[in-house]
ROSE-4610 file (N, C-alpha, C; in Angstrom, 1 decimal, always signed):
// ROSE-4610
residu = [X/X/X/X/X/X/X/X/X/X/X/X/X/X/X/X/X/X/X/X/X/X/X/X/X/X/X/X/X/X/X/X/X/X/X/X/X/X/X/X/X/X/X/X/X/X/X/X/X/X/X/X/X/X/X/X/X/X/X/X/X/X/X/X/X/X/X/X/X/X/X/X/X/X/X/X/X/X/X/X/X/X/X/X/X/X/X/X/X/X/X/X/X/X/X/X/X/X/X/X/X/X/X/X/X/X/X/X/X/X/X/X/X/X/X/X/X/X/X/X/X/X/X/X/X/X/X/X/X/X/X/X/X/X/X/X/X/X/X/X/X/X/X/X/X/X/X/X/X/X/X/X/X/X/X/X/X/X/X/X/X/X/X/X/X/X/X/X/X/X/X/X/X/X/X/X/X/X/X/X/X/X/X/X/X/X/X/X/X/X/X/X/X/X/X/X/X/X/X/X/X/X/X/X/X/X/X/X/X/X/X/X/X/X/X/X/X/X/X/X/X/X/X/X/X/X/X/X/X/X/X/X/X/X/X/X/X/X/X/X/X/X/X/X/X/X/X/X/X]
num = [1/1/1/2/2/2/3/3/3/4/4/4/5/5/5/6/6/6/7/7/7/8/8/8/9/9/9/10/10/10/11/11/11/12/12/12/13/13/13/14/14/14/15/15/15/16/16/16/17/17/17/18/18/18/19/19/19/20/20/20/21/21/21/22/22/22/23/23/23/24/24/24/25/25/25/26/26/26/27/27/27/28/28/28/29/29/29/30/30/30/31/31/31/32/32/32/33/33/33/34/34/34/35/35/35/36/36/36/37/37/37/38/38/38/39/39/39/40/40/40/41/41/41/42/42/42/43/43/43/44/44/44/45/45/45/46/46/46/47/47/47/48/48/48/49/49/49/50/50/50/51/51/51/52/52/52/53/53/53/54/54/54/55/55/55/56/56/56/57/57/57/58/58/58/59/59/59/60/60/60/61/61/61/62/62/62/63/63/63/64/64/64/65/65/65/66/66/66/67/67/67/68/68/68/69/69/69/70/70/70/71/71/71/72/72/72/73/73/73/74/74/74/75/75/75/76/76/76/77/77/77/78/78/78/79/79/79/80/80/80/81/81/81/82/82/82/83/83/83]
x = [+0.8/+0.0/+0.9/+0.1/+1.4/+1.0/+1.6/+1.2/+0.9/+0.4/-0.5/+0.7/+2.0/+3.1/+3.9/+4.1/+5.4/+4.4/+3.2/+2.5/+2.5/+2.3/+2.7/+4.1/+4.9/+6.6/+6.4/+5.8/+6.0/+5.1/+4.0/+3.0/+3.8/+4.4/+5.1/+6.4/+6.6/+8.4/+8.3/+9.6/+9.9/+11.3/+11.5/+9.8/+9.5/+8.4/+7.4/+8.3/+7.8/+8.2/+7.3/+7.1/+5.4/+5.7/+5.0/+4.9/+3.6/+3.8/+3.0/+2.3/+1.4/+0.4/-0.2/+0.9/+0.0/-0.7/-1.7/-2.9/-2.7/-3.0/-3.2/-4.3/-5.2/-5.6/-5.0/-3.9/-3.4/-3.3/-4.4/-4.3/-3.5/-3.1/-2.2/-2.5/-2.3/-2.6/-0.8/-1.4/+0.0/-0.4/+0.6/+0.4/+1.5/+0.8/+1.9/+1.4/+1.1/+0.7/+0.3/+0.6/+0.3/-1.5/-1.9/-3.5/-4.1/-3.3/-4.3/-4.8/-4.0/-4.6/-4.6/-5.6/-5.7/-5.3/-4.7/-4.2/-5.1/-5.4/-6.3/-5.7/-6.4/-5.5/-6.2/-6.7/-6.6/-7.2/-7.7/-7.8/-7.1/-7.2/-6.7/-7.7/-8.1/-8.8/-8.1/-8.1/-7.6/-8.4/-7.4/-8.6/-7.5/-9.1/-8.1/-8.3/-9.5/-9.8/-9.1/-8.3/-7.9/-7.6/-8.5/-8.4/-8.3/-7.1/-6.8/-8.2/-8.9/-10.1/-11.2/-11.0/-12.4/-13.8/-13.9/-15.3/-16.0/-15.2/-15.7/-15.3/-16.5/-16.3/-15.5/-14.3/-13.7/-14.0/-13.4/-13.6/-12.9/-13.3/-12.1/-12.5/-11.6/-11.4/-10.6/-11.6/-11.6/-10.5/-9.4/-8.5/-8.3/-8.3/-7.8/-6.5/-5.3/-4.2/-4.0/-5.2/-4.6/-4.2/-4.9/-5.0/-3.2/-2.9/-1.6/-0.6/+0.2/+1.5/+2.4/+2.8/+3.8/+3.9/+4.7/+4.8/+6.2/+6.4/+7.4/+7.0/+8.5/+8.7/+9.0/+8.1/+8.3/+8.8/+10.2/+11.2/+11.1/+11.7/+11.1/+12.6/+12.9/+14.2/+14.7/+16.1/+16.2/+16.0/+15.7/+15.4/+17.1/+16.7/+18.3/+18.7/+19.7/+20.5/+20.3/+20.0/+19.6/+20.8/+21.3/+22.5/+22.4]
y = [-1.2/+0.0/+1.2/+2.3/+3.6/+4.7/+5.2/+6.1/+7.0/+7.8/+9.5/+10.4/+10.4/+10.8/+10.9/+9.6/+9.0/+9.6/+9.8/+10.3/+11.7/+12.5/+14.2/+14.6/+13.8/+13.7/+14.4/+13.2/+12.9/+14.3/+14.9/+15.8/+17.5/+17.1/+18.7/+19.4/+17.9/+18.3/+19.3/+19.9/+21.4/+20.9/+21.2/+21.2/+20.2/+19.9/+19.1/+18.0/+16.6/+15.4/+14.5/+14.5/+13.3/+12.2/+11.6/+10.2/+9.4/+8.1/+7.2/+6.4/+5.8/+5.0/+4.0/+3.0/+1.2/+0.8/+0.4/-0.2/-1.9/-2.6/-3.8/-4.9/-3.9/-4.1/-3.8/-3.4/-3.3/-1.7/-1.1/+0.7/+1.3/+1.9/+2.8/+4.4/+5.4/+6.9/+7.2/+8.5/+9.2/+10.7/+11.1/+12.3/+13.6/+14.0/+14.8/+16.4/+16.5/+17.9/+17.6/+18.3/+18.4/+18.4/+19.4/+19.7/+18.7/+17.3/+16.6/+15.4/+15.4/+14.6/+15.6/+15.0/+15.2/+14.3/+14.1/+13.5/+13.4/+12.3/+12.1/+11.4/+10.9/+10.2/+8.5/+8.0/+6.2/+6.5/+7.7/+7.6/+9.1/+8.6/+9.4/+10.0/+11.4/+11.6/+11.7/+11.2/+11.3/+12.3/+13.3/+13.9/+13.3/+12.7/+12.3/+13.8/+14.3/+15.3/+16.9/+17.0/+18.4/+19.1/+20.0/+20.6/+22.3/+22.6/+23.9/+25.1/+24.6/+25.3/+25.2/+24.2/+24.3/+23.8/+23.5/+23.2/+22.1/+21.0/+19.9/+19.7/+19.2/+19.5/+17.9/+18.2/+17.4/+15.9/+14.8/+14.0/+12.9/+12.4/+12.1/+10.6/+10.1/+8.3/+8.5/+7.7/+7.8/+6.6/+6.6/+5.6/+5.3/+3.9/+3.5/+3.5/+3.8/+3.9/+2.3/+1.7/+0.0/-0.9/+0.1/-0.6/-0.5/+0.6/+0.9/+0.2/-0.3/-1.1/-0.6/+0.5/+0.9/+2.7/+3.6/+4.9/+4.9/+5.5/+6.2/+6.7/+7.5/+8.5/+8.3/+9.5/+9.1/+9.9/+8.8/+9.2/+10.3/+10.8/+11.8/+11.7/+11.7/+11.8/+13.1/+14.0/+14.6/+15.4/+16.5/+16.8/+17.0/+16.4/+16.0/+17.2/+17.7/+18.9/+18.7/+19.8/+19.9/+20.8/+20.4/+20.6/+21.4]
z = [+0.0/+0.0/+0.0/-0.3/-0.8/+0.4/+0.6/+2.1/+1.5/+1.9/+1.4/+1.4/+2.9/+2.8/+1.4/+1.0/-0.7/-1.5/-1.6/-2.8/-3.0/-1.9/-1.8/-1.8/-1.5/-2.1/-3.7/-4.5/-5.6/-5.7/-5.9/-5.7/-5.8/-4.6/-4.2/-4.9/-5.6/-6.1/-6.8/-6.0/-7.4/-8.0/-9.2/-10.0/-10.2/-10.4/-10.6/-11.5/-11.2/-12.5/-12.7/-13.4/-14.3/-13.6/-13.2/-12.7/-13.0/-12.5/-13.2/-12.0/-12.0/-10.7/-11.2/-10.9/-11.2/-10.3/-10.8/-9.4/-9.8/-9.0/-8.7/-9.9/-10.5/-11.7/-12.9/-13.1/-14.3/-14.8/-14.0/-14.5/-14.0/-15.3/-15.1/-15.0/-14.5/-14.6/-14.7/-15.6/-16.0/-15.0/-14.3/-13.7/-14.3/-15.4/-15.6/-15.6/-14.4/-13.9/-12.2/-11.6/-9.9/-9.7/-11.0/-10.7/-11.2/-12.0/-12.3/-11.0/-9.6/-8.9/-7.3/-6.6/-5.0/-4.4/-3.3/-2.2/-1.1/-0.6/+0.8/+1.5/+3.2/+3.5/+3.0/+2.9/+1.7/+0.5/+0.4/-1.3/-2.1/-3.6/-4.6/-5.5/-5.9/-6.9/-8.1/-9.1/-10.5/-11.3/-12.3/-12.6/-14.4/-15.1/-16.5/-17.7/-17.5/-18.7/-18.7/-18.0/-17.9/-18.8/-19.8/-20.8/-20.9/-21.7/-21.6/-22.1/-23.1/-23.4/-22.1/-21.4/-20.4/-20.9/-21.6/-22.2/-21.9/-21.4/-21.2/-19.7/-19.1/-17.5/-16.9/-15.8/-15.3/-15.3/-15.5/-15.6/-14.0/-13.2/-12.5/-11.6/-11.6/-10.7/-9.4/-8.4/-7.3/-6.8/-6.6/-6.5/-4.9/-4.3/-3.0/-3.1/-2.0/-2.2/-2.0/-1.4/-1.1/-2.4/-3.6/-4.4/-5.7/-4.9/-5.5/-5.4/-6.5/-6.2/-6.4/-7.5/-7.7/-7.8/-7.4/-8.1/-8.8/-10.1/-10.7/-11.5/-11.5/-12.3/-14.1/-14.6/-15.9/-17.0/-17.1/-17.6/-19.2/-19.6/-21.0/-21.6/-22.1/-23.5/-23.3/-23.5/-23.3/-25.0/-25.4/-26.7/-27.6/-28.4/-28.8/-30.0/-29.8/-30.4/-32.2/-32.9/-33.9/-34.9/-36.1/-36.3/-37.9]
């Protein structure tokens, strides 16, 4: 199980680094913004639709942390020099 503590780690870093959340069923969430999730203390709200226009109203999954197995970080390529 993932503590609410190791999750606001990951949550608060400056700056910020995309991370990923495997649940015990196979789902995956990508976090690659701080606003897309909430922290509680046994659950997680996920928010998946976060759109720059606004038009389409929040979409979001209610995750138990019991059900979490894994957090990391997700790694990005560094943008490779153009010649």
């Amino acid at each position: 199980m993932m503590s609410s503590n190791k999750l606001i780690e990951y949550v608060s870093a400056e700056p910020f680094q995309p991370f990923r959340i495997k649940l015990a069923s196979g789902q995956v969430y990508e976090i690659r913004h701080p606003e897309m999730i909430l922290v509680g203390r046994n659950l997680v709200r996920v928010y998946t639709n976060l759109q720059a226009n606004g038009d389409a109203p929040p979409q979001w999954h209610d995750v138990s942390m019991v059900l979490m197995e894994t957090v990391e970080p997700i790694v990005t390529s560094p943008a490779t020099p153009k010649h």
